[in-house]
C-alpha positions as CSV (number, residue, x, y, z in Angstrom):
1,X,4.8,23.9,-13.8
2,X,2.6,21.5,-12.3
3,X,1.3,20.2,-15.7
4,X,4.9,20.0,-17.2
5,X,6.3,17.8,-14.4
6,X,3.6,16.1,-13.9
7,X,4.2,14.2,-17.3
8,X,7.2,13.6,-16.5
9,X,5.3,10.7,-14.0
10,X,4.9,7.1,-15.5
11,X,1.1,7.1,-15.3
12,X,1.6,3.3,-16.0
13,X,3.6,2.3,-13.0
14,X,1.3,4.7,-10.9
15,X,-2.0,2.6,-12.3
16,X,-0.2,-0.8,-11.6
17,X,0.5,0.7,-8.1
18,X,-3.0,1.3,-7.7
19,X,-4.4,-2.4,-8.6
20,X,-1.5,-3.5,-6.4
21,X,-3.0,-2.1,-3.5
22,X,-6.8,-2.5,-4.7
23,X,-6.8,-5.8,-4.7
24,X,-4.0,-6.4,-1.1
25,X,-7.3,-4.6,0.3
26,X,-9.7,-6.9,-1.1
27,X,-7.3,-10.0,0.0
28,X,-6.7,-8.3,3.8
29,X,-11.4,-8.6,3.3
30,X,-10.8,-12.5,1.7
31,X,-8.5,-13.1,5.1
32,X,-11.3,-11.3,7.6
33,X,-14.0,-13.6,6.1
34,X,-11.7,-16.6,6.4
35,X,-11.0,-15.8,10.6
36,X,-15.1,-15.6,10.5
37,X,-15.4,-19.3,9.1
38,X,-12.7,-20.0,11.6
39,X,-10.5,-20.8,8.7
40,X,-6.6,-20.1,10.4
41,X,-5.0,-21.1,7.2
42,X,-6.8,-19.7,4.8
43,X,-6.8,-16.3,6.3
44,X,-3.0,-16.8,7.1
45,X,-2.7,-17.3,3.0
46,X,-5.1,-14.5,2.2
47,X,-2.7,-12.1,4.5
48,X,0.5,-13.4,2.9
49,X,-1.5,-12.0,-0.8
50,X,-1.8,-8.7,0.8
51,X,1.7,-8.4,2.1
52,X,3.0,-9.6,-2.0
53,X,0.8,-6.6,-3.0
54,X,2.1,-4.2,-0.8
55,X,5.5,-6.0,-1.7
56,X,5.1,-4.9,-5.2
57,X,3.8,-1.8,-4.4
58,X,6.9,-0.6,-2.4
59,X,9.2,-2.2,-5.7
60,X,7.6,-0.1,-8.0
61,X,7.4,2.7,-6.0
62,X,11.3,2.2,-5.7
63,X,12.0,1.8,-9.3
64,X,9.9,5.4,-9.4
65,X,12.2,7.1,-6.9
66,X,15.8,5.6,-8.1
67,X,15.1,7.2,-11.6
68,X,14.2,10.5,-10.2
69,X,16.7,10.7,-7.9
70,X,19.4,9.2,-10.7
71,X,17.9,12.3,-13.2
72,X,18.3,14.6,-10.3
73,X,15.1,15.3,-9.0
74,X,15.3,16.4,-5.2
75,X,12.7,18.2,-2.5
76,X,14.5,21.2,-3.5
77,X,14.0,20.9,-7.5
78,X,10.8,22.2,-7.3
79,X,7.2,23.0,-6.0
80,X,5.5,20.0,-8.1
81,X,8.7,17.9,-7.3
82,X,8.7,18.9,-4.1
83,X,4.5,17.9,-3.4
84,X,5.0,14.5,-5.6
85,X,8.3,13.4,-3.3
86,X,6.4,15.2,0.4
87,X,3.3,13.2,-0.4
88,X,4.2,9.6,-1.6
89,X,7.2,9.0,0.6
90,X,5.3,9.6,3.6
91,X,2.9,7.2,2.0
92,X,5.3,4.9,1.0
93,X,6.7,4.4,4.9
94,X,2.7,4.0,5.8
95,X,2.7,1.0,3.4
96,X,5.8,-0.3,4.9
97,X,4.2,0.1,8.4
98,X,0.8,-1.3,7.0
99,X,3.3,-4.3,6.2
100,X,4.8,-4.8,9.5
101,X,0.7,-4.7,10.7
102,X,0.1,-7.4,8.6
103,X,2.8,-9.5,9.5
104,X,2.4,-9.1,13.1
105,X,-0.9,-10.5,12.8
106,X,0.4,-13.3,10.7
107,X,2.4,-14.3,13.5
108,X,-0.4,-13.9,15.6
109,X,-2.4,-16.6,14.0
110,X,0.0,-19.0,13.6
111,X,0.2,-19.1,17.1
112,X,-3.3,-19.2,17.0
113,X,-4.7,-16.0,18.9
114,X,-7.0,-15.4,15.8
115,X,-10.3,-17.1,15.5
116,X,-14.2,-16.8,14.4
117,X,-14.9,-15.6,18.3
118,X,-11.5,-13.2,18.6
119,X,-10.6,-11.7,15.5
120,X,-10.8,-8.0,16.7
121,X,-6.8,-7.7,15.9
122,X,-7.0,-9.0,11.8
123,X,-10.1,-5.9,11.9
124,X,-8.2,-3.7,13.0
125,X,-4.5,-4.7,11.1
126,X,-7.1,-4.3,7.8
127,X,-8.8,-0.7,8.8
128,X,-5.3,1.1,8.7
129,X,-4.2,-1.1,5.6
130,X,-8.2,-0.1,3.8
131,X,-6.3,3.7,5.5
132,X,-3.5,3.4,3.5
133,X,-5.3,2.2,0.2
134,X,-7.4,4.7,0.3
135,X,-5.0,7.7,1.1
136,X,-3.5,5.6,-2.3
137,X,-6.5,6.2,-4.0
138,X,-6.8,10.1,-3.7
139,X,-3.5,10.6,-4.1
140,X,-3.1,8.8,-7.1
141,X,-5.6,11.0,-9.4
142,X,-4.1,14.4,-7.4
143,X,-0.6,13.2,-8.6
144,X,-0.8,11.7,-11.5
145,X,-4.1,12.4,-13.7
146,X,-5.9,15.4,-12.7
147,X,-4.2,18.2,-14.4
């Protein structure tokens, strides 16, 4: 069962997903080594990249759920349906949470808390957004690939 309906997955979407969130990790780094260079603006910019990835993310991610849940496809449809929807929902609302992290700390340095002494909360806003990359990451191959 798990095989069958997990072809029925668009492995495309789920590998844009992934660069998506690869590379709002690797901005969220770009944005800690601006704060360091005591760069407000530039790490401002780099965090606004992150958020447009995890932006895109959740819109893909969206597009995924409508057209399983126009086909049908509920918790209740199945075991493999039931581990697919379990799994990247509750990822999905951790992105959305990474997001409001983010933006909080956008806000934060344009008021200018942030800077190449103080930049403990941009650290820690990026640990539980590398956190939800990296639940991404494992649950990407588990979900979509490995068969």
């Amino acid at each position: 069962m798990f095989n069958q309906y997990q072809l029925m997955l668009n492995r495309e979407l789920g590998t844009v997903n992934t660069l998506l969130l690869i590379s709002s990790s690797y901005f969220v780094v770009r944005s800690i080594h601006a704060i360091r260079k005591d760069n407000v603006k530039s790490c401002i910019n780099w965090l606004y990249a992150a958020l447009a990835g995890g932006a895109g993310f959740l819109s893909i991610k969206s597009m995924e759920y409508s057209d399983k849940f126009y086909a049908g496809v509920t918790l209740d449809t199945n075991t493999f349906y039931m581990f697919y929807l379990s799994l990247t929902v509750f990822h999905f609302l951790h992105v959305v949470i990474g997001m409001l992290i983010l933006f909080g700390v956008i806000i934060k340095a344009k008021k200018g808390s942030y800077s190449a002494d103080n930049h403990i909360g941009i650290e820690t806003g990026a640990s539980y957004w590398h956190m939800v990359d990296l639940v991404w990451i494992i649950l990407f191959p588990l979900v979509y690939i490995i068969r």
